[in-house]
N, C-alpha and C positions, 0 to 999 in steps of 0.2 A: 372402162372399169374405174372404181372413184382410186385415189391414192391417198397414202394413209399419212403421209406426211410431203411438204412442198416448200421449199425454204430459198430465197430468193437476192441479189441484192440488185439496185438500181438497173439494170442491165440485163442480169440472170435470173435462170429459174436455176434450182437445184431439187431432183427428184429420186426420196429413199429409194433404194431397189436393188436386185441384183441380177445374175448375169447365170442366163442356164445353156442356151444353143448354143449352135454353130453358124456361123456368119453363111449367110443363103449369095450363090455366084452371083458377080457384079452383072448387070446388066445396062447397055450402050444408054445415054441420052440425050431426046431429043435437043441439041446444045452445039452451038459452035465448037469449032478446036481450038485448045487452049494449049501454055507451054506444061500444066501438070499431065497434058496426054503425052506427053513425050517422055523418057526419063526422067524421074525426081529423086537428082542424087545431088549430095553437097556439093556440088558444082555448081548444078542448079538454084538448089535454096539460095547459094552465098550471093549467085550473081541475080536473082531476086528480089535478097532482102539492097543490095545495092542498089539496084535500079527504084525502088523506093524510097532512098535517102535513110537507109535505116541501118545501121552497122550491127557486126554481129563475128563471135569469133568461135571457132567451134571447131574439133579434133574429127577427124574421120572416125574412132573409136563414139566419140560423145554421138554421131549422127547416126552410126548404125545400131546402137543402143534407143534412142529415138523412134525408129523405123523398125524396131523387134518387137516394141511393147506394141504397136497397131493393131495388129491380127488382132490381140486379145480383147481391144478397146471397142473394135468394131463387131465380136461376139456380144460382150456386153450391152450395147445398143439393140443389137437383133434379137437377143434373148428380155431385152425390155422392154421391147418396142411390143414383143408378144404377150408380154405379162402383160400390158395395161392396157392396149389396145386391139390385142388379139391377133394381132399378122405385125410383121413388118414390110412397109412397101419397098419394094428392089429398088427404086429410084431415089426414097431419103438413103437406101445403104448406098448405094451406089456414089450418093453426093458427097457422103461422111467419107468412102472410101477415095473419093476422085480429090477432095480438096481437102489440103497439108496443114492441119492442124498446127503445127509446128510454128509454121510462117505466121501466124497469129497472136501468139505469144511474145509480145514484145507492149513494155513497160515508156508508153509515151513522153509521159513525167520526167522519166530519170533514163533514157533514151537507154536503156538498154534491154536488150531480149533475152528471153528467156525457153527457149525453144526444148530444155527439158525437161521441160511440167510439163508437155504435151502425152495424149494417151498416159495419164497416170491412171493407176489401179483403183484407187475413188477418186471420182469424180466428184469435182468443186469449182467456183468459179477461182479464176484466177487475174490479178490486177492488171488492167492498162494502165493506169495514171487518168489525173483527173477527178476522179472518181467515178470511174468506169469500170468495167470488168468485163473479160471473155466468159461466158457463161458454162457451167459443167455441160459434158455431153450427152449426158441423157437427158437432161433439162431440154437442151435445144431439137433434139431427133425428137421428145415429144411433143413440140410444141409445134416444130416442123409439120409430120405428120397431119397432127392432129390440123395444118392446115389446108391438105389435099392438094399440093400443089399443078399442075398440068402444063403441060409443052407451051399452050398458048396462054397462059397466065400472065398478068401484068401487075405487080407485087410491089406495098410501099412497108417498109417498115420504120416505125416510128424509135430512131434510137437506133445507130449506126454504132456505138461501141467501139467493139473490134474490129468490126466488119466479114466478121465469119458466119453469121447469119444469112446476109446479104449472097456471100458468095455463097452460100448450101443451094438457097434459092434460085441465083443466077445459072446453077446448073441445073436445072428441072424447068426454070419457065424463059419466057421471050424475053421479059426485060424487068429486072429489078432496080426500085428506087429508095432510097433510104435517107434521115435526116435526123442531121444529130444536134442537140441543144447543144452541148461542149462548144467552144466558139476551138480552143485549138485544139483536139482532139477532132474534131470534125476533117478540118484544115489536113492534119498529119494522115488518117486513114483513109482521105480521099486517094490520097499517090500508090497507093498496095494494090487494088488491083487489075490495072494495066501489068507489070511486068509478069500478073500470070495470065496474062489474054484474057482476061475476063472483061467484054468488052459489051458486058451488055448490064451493067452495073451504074448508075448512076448516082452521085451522092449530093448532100447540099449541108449546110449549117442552116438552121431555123427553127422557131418553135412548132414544135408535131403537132402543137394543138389544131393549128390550122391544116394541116397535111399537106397538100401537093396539087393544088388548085390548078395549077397552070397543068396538069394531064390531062388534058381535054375529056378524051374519054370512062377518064378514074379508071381504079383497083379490081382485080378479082379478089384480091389478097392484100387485107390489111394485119399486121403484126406490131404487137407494141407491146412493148419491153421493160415497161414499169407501170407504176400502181396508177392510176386515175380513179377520180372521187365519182366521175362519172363518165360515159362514153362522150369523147366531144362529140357534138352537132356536125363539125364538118365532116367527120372521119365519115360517119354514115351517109352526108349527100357523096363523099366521091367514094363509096361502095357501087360496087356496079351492080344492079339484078345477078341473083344467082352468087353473089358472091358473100364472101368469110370473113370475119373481121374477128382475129385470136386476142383478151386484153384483158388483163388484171385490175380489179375493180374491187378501192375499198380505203378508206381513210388513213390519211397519213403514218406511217411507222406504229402500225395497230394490226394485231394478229386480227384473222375474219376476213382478210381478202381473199376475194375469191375471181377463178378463173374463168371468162366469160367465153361464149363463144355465139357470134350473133349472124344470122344467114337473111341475105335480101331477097322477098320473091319476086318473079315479076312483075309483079303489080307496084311493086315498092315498098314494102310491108319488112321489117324487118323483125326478127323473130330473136330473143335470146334462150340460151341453154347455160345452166351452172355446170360447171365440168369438176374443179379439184380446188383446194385451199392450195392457198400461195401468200407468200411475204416479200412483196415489193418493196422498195425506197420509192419515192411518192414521182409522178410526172412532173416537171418543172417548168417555169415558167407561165402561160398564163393560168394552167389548170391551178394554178396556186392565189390566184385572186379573183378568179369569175367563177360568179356560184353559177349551180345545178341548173340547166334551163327549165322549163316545164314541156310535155312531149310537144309535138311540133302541131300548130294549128290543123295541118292536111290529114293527121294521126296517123301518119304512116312511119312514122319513124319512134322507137322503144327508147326508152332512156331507161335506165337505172342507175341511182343514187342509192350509193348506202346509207 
C-alpha cells in the first residue's frame, strides 16, 4: 500500500500511521541463544550496558516503567505492519519483541543513555551522536519487512547507526554485516553486540559505497539507510540472484526521494519497484563526488538516477 507521508533523517525512516490490533503470539526463531532469551531485567540491561563500555544509571521504578509501555509499542507495529502491507510477519514481531530497544538508546556524543525514550507512544527517531540516529519503530518494522528476511539469509546493511537494525536482522537470518561511515560512531557500536550474544553480527567502519567485497559470496539482503543519488554499481554486483536491495533514491536534502526496492533474477537482471516517498540526509562519502554511472555494458544491471 503507497504511504501517505514518509519523513526520514540520515539514519531513519519515520512512517505517519497508527496503531489498531493486537500484537499476534511470538513465535520461536531460526537463531542462536542469546542472553535476551534468558530474563531481561535490570540486572541484566545494567550488566550489558557495562560489558559494552557504556554507563548508565537507572531506578528499578524508571526500568519497569520502560518495560510497561512495550506491549503497546509492539501493538502498534502489528496494527502497521497490517495497514501498509497487509499482514505482519510473526518473525519481524518476534525480532521487535526479542530484542531490547531500551539498550539502544544511548547518546555516543555526550556518552550518556537514554533508555526512556524507548517504546514512546509516537514514534520518532531519536539521537545517537555524531549525527546519527536510532530510527522510529514503525519506520524500521517497515523497512524490515518489506525486506523478507529468511533463516538462511546473508544481510549487509549500509549505515550501522545504532545497530538495532543489524540486530532485528541478526535474529531472522544466518549472518548480518553492517558498515558505518562515522569513523567513531562505528568504533563505539561495534562493542554492543556481544554482551547480548548476538554473535552473528559483524560490523566495520568504511564507505557503503563500495559495500562488502571481501563476502565472497555477496547478500540476499541489502539495506541502506539514507539517500543515494543513485544505486551504487557495487551494491548490485554483490546482490545475489534472487535477492532485495531496500534504498532511498533522490538528490540531496530535496523532498522527491523515493523508496526503492530492486530484486535480482537469475539470470542477473535486476528489476526495480517505487514503493513510498521518503526524506533521507544524503549518503556520504563517495556518493557525494562520483557521478551517476551509465547502465553496465552486459545490461544486466538497472540504475536509476533522479
Amino acid at each position: 500500500m503507497p504511504l501517505s507521508s514518509m519523513i526520514s533523517t540520515r539514519r531513519n525512516l519515520m512512517i505517519a500511521g497508527g496503531a489498531f490490533a493486537l500484537a499476534a503470539p511470538a513465535l520461536a526463531l531460526s537463531r542462536s541463544a542469546s542472553a535476551t532469551d534468558a530474563a531481561w531485567d535490570k540486572a541484566a540491561y545494567e550488566q550489558a550496558m557495562r560489558d559494552s563500555g557504556r554507563a548508565v544509571s537507572l531506578t528499578d521504578a524508571q526500568f519497569a516503567a520502560i518495560q510497561a509501555r512495550k506491549p503497546a509499542a509492539l501493538q502498534r507495529i502489528e496494527a502497521y505492519l497490517k495497514e501498509r502491507l497487509g499482514t505482519a510477519d510473526p518473525r519481524v514481531m518476534d525480532a521487535f519483541n526479542t530484542v531490547p530497544r531500551e539498550y539502544f538508546h544511548y547518546n555516543y556524543a555526550e556518552g550518556r543513555a537514554k533508555p526512556g525514550d524507548a517504546y514512546e507512544e509516537n514514534p520518532k527517531p531519536w539521537a545517537v551522536g555524531y549525527g546519527s540516529a536510532l530510527s522510529d519503530y514503525l519506520g524500521q518494522a517497515y523497512m524490515t519487512q518489506l525486506c523478507r528476511p529468511k533463516a538462511t539469509d546473508v544481510t549487509l546493511e549500509i549505515g550501522t547507526g545504532s545497530g538495532f537494525q543489524s540486530s532485528l536482522l541478526s535474529r531472522m537470518v544466518q549472518h548480518a554485516y553492517s558498515i558505518e561511515v562515522i569513523e567513531p560512531l562505528g568504533h563505539k557500536v561495534s562493542k554492543i553486540f556481544k554482551p547480548l550474544g548476538y554473535s552473528n553480527i559483524e560490523t566495520r567502519v568504511g564507505d557503503g559505497y563500495f559495500g562488502w567485497p571481501e563476502v565472497k559470496d555477496g547478500f540476499d539482503i541489502i539495506i541502506v539507510t539514507c539517500a543515494a543519488q543513485y544505486a551504487p554499481p557495487e551494491l548490485f554486483r554483490q546482490l545475489k540472484p534472487g535477492g532485495r536491495m531496500i534504498i532511498p533514491i533522490g538528490q540531496p536534502f530535496k523532498r522527491g526521494q523515493i523508496l526503492y526496492v530492486y530484486t535480482k533474477d537469475a539470470s542477473g537482471k535486476v528489476h526495480s519497484r517505487r514503493d513510498v516517498g521518503v526524506f533521507f540526509i544524503p549518503m556520504t562519502g563517495t556518493m557525494m563526488s562520483r557521478p551517476a554511472p551509465d547502465a553496465n555494458n552486459d545490461g544486466k544491471t538497472v540504475h536509476v538516477p533522479i
